[in-house]
C-alpha positions, 0 to 999 in steps of 0.5 A: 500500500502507498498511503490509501493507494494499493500500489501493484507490481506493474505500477512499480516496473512502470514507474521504474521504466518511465525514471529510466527513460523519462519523456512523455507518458499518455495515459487512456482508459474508460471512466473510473479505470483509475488514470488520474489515480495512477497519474498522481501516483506516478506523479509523486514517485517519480518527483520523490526520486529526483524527476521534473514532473509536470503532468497536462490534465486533459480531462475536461469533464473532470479536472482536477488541475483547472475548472472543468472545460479546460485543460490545464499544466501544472508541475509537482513541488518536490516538498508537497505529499499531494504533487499537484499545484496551481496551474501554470497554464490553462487551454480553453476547451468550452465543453465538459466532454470532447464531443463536438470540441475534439479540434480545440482539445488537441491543439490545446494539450499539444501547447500545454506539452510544448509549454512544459518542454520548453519549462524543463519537465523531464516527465510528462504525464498526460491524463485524457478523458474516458471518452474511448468507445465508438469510431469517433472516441477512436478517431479523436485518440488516434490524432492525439496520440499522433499529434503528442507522440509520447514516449509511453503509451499507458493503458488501463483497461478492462477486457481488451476495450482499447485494443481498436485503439492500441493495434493502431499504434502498434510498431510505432517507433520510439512508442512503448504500449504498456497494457495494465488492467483495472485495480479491483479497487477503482470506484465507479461514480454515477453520472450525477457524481461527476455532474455535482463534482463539476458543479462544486468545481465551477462554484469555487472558480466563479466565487471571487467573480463581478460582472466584467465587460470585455471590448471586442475591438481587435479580439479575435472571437471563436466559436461563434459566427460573430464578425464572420460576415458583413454586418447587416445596416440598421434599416435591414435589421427593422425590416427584419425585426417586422418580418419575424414579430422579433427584436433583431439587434444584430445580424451578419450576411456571410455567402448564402447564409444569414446569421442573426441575433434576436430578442424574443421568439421569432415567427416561423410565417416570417422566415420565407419574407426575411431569406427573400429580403436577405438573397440567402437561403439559409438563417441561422437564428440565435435568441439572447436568451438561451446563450445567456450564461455560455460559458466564454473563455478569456484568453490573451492574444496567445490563445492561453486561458486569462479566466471563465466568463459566464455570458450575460449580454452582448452588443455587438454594435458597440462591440461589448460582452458583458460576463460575470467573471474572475478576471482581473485584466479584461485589457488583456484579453485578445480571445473570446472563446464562446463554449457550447455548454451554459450554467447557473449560478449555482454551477448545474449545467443547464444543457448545451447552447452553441452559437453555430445555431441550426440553420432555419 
């Protein structure tokens, strides 16, 4: 036993394997197969015997490094019994779970790795979500492994359920595959376990927060259609407002698709007369009131995350999102990242909410 951990033989040879090679150690299994467990172990053992050790927590819906939806660095202090310590550096993501986000988790954990090569780590330790069934849990695992190239590939599994991954990996120079079943005493959690965890999570984070308002002249924004498109003049957006029996406070003009911003329910009678007026065949329509609450993610110019934000209203003819939020710099901010999930005040998830909306 290592404090209220069983610590296995192949843990041990494991771990002797990594201190003698060092480089970066990827972790895959399902949910509750124990990766964070290991990867803190390994964390402190390997700082225990002389190692840098940063680990790259890319488990998004379970973060124990930054708050969920973000992915996040950290480094071990040789002096802590618990090696994990405030993050270094946070990539936004903008989603408890990689569906529909599997471009920004990538490229997000190939900067944190970078940003802890370029710091020192001797070991780096990568843990990843459980998200591992089905061809595009496959997919997104497949480009990941490739994109980071680690030197050790680590995975925790029950009756061979990561073999559709592994095989594709195997032979691959300079990758060793180190195949470790599930500890007996690995805990399930139910689905609601995870919701409250990240619910506690997201409480904690928001707690020190105000309402900020971000200036989006000279931000790049992602994750939304916002300043895609030729903005639409004020005299088009009446007639819109008249034609739909809602407010239109802002709308955009991008090829053969329209893009629009409204107050209220807009009348599905007027949505022939307003793709007449526009010359498109497509609207796409998002109402103020079921963003409110995205989650944002504030990042500086060099896309790492500055803070969260909670949306709570936009004008985009003056150029303003106003959120509640820790951020202590908003003259900072160089990104606005809007996510794909929205939250109350109390940190429950009140469902997904994506400013791509489906075309009308």
């Amino acid at each position: 036993m290592s404090g209220l951990i069983e610590v296995s033989d192949d843990w041990r040879a494991l771990s002797a394997k990594i201190d003698a090679e060092g480089g970066m150690a990827l972790l895959l299994g399902a949910s509750d197969s124990g990766k964070t467990t290991l990867a803190r172990w390994l964390m402190r053992t390997l700082t225990a015997a002389g190692r840098r050790v940063a680990l790259v927590d890319g488990d998004i819906g379970q973060s124990t490094v930054g708050p969920p939806a973000t992915a996040g660095l950290a480094f071990a202090a040789p002096a802590q019994i618990e090696p994990v310590v405030a993050p270094i550096a946070l990539r936004f993501v903008g989603a408890v779970s990689p569906a529909g986000q599997m471009l920004p988790l990538a490229a997000g954990l190939k900067r944190l790795a970078e940003r802890a090569s370029a710091m020192g780590a001797e070991v780096l330790l990568v843990d990843t979500t459980g998200f591992i069934l089905g061809p595009s849990a496959r997919r997104l695992k497949f480009h990941k492994i490739d994109l980071l190239a680690p030197q050790h590939l680590i995975a925790l599994q029950r009756d061979d359920e990561l073999e559709p991954i592994l095989r594709l990996f195997e032979g691959r120079k300079g990758m060793a595959i180190s195949r470790l079943p599930v500890s007996p005493h690995a805990i399930p959690r139910s689905f609601q376990a995870r919701r409250s965890y990240r619910a506690q999570r997201f409480v904690e984070y928001f707690r020190e927060s105000s309402l900020v308002e971000i200036s989006l002249h000279g931000v790049g924004v992602q994750g939304s259609w916002i300043y895609g498109g030729k903005p639409l003049d004020p005299a088009g957006l009446r007639g819109l407002s008249e034609e739909l029996g809602a407010q239109v406070v802002w709308g955009e003009r991008s090829q053969d698709e329209a893009f629009l911003l409204v107050q209220g329910e807009p009348s599905p009678d007027g949505l022939q007369l307003a793709k007449s007026r526009l010359g498109v065949s497509i609207i796409r329509i998002t109402a103020i009131d079921e963003i409110r609450g995205l989650l944002l993610g504030l990042a500086d110019a060099d896309g790492e995350l500055l803070a969260l934000g909670l949306l709570q209203d936009l004008d985009l003819t003056s150029g303003g999102v106003l959120c509640v939020s820790p951020c202590a710099e908003p003259h900072r901010v160089g990104i606005v990242h809007f996510g794909s999930i929205r939250l109350d005040p109390s940190g429950e998830e009140l469902g997904d909410a994506a400013m791509y909306p489906v075309m009308q």
